[in-house]
N, C-alpha and C positions, 0 to 999 in steps of 0.2 A: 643403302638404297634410299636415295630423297626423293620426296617428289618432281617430277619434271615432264614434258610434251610427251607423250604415248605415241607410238608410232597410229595409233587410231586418228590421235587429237591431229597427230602432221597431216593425216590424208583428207582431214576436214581441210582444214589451213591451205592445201593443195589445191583441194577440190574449190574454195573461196578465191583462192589467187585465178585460176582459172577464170572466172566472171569480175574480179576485180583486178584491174592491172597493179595498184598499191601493193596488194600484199604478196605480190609477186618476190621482192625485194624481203619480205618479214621472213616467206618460205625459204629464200636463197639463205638469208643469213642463220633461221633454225639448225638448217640443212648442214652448210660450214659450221658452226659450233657444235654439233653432233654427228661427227660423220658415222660411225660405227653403231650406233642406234642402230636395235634390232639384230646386233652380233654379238654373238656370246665371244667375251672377252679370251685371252690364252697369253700364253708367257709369264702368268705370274712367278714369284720367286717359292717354292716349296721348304718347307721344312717338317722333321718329324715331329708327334705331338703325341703325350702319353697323356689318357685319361686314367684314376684308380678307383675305383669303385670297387661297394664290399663282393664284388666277381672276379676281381681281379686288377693286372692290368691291361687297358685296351691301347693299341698303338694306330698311330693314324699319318698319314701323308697329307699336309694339309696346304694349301695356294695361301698365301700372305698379301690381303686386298688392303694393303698399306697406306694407300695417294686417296683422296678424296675422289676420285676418278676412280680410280679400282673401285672403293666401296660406294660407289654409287652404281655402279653395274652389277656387282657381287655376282650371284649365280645367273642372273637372268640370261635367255635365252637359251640355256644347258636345258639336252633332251635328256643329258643322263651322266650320273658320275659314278667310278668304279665303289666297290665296298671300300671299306676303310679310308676312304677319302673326303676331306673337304673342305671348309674356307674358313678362315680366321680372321677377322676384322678388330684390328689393334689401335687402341683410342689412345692418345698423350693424357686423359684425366677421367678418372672416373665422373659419371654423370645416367640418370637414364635415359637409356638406350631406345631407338623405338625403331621398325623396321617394317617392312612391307615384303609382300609377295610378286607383287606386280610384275609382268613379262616373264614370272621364274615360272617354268613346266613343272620345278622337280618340286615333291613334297619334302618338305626338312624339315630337320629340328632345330630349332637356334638355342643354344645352349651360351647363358649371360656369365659371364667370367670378371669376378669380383677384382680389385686393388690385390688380395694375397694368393690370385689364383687359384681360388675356390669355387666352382660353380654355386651362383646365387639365383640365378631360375631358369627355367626350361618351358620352351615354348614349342609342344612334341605334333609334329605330323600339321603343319601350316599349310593352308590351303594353298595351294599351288592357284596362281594369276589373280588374286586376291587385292583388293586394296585394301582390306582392313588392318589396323595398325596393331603391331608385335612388340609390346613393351615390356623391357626389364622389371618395372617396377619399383627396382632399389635400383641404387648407384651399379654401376658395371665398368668394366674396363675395357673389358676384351666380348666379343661375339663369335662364337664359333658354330657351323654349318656345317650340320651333317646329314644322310639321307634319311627321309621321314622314318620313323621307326626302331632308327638305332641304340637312343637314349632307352628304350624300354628295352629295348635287348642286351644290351650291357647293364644294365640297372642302374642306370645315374639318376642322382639324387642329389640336393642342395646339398651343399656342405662337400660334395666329392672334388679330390683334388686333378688341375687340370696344368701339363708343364710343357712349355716349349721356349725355342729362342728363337726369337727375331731376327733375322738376316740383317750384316750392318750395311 
């Protein structure tokens, strides 16, 4: 999730084209490069994904936001996702992480997934439509999305291990 035009910031730029005929032309071309702005994303590719923690193990269904595109939409615009479900953002190199709420309704947890597939931190019950920014901290690899809450009800904790495979 990067920063980019809010569908707020388009309806100013709208509302400006409107009195200005210039940026008539800025609104058209926003508009074509983001058509789906404001629509919660579908068709990702899923895969299963085992969390272990000292509770156990917890099993998960989870959308692979894989394209720069995928995770630059990630959950946003979702009124709601079932239990045991939810988004895995997979990076080529470890680096920190930083994320935002922005457009997303749901509260999550973002859970930072190290180089060994370890959770390295936890960032539990994000405020839902937020711009404030969600950083790993240390290095990460992987982001995973789950619904606000879940991490303290599985008891996850740095150091718990987190396993799936990536769709080729």
């Amino acid at each position: 999730m990067t920063q980019r035009l809010t569908p707020r910031v388009l309806r100013g730029v709208l509302a400006l084209a409107l009195l200005t005929p210039g940026l008539a032309t800025v609104a058209a071309a926003y508009d074509a490069a983001a058509p789906n702005a404001g629509v919660a994303q579908t068709g990702l590719a899923t895969v299963p994904l085992t969390i272990q923690t000292a509770t156990g193990k917890h099993r998960y269904t989870v959308e692979v936001a894989a394209s720069p595109q995928a995770q630059e939409t990630g959950l946003m615009y979702r009124r709601s996702m079932p239990a045991n479900h939810g988004m895995i953002f997979p990076f080529s190199t470890s680096r920190v992480l930083t994320f935002w709420m922005e457009n997303t309704w749901l509260p999550l947890d973002l859970v930072f997934i190290g180089e060994d597939g370890k959770v390295v931190s936890i960032a539990a019950n994000a405020k839902p439509m937020s711009r404030d920014i969600i950083s790993s901290q240390v290095p990460a690899r992987a982001v995973l999305e789950l619904n606000g809450g879940e991490a303290a009800r599985i008891g996850l904790r740095p150091g718990d291990k987190v396993t799936y495979k990536l769709p080729k």
